[in-house]
C-alpha positions as CSV (number, residue, x, y, z in Angstrom):
1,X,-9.7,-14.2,-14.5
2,X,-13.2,-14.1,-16.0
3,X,-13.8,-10.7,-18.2
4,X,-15.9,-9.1,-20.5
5,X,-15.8,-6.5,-22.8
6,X,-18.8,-3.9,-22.1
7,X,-17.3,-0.7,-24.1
8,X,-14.2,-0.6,-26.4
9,X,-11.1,-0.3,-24.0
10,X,-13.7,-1.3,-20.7
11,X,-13.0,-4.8,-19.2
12,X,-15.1,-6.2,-16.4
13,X,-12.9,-8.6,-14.4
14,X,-12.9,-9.9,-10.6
15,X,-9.3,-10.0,-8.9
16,X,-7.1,-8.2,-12.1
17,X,-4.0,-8.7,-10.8
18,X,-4.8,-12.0,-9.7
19,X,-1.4,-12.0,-8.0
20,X,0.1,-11.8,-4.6
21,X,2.9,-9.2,-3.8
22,X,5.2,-10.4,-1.4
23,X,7.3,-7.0,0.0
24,X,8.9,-8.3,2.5
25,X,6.6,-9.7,5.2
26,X,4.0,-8.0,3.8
27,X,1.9,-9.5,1.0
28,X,-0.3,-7.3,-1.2
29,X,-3.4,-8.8,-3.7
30,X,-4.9,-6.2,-5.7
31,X,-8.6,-6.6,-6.2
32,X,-9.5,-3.4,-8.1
33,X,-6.4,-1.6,-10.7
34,X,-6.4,1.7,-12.3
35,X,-6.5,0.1,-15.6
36,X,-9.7,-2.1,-14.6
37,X,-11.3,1.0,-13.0
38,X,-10.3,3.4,-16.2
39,X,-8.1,5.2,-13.6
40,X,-10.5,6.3,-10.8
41,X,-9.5,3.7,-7.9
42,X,-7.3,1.0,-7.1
43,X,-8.1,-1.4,-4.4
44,X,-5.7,-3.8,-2.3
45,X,-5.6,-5.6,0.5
46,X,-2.1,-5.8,2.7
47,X,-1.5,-8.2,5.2
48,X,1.1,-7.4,7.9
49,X,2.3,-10.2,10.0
50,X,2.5,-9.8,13.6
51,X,5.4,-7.2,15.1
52,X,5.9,-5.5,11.9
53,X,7.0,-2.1,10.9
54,X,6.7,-1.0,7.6
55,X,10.4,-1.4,5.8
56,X,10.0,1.9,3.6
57,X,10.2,5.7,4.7
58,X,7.2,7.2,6.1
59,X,5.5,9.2,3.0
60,X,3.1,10.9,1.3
61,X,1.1,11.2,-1.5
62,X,-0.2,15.0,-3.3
63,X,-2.7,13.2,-6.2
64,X,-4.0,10.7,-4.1
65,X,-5.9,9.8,-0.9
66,X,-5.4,6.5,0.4
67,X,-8.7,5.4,3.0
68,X,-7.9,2.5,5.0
69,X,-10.4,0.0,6.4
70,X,-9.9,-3.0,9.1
71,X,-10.4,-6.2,8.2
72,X,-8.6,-8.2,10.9
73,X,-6.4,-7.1,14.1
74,X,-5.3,-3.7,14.4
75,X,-3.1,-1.5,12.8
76,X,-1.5,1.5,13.7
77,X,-1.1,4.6,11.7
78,X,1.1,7.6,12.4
79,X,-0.1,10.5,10.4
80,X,1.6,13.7,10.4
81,X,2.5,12.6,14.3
82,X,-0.9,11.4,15.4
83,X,-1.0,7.5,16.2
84,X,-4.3,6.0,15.0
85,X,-5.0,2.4,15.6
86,X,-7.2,1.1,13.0
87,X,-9.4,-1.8,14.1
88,X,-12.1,-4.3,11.9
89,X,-14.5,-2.3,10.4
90,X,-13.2,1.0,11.3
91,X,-11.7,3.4,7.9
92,X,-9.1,6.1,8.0
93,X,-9.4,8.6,5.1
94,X,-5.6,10.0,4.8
95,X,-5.7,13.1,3.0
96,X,-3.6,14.2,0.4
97,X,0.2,15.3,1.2
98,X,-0.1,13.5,5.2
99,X,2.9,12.5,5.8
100,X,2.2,8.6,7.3
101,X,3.4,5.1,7.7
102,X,2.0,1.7,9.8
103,X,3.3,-0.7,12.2
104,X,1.7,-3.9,13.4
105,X,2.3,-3.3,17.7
106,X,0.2,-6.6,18.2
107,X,0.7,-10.1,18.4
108,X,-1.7,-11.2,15.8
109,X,-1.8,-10.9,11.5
110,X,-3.9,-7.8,10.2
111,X,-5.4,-7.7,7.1
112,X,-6.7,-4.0,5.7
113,X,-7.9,-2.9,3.0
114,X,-6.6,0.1,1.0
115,X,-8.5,2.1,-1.5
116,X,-6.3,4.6,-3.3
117,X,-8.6,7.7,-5.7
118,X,-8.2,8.3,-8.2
119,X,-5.5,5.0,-9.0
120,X,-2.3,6.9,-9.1
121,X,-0.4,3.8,-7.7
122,X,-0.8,-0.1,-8.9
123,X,1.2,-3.4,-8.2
124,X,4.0,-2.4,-10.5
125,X,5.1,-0.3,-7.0
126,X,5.4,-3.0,-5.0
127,X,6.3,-5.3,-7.7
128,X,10.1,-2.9,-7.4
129,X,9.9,-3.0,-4.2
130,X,9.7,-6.4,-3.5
131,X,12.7,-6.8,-6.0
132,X,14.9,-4.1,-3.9
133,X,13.8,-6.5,-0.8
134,X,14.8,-9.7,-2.3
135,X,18.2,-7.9,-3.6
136,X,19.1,-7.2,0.0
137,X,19.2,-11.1,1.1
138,X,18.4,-11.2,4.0
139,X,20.3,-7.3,4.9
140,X,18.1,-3.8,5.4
141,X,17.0,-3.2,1.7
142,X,18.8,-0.2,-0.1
143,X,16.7,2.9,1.1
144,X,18.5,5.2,-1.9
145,X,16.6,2.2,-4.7
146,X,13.4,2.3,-2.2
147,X,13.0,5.9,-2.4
148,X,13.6,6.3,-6.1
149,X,10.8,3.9,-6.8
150,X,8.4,5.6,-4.6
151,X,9.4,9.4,-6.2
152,X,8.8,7.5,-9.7
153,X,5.4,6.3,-8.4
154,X,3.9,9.7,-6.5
155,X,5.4,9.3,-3.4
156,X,6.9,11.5,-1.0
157,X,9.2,10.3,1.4
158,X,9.4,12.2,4.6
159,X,12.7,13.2,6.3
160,X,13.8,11.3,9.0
161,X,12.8,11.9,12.4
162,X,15.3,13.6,14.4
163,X,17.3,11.5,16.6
């Protein structure tokens, strides 16, 4: 990564994390942290593979919004109940405390882009849960690990759905 200093404790930089996240089948890249942003956003793209559903808990989040936009194929968000399919260059704002998650229904690779203000969550997240993935090998990953990284990290995971 190319940076430059512009005020003490400021660092301009393209890609910071300059990493990819694999979670799963998910990979996340982080293009914008909270410590490159001095705390105000932090900007990822996630790319779900085809047929997915999103391994953690449905969630939320009270000191953040997350805004999703569509970069390729379609994604579908449940927000406190709603289905919302979010297409290329569409954006869902999900407001703070929605209780949410995402599945990939299609037969094609999405790629969105997620925009969390102000930066209350960065790749160290999905750095844990990636590890609590690759611990399972191969099994469901173990939820009780999953949802004590997300309380550490400011997120809420909702009760399970009745049966």
């Amino acid at each position: 990564m190319t940076t430059r200093s512009i005020n003490p404790g400021v660092v301009l930089g393209v890609n910071p994390a300059e990493e990819s996240i694999r979670v799963g089948p998910l990979s996340v890249r982080f293009l914008v942290t909270g410590e490159s942003s001095s705390g105000t956003v932090a900007v990822f793209e996630v790319v779900v593979p085809a047929a997915q559903r999103l391994m953690a808990p449905a969630h939320s989040h009270d000191h953040y919004e997350e805004t999703i936009y569509g970069v390729e194929g379609v994604l579908t968000w449940t927000v406190d109940g709603t289905r919302i399919d979010v297409a290329p260059g569409q954006a869902l704002c999900i407001p703070r405390g929605a209780v949410h998650r995402f599945d990939n229904d299609g037969a094609h690779d999405v790629k969105v882009l997620c925009v969390v203000t102000p930066a209350a969550i960065g790749p160290e997240y999905f750095r844990e849960m990636a590890a609590v993935g690759r611990q399972s090998a191969g099994g469901p990953p173990d939820k009780a690990k999953m949802i004590e990284i997300m309380l550490r990290h400011g997120l809420t995971p909702a009760p399970p759905p009745p049966a």
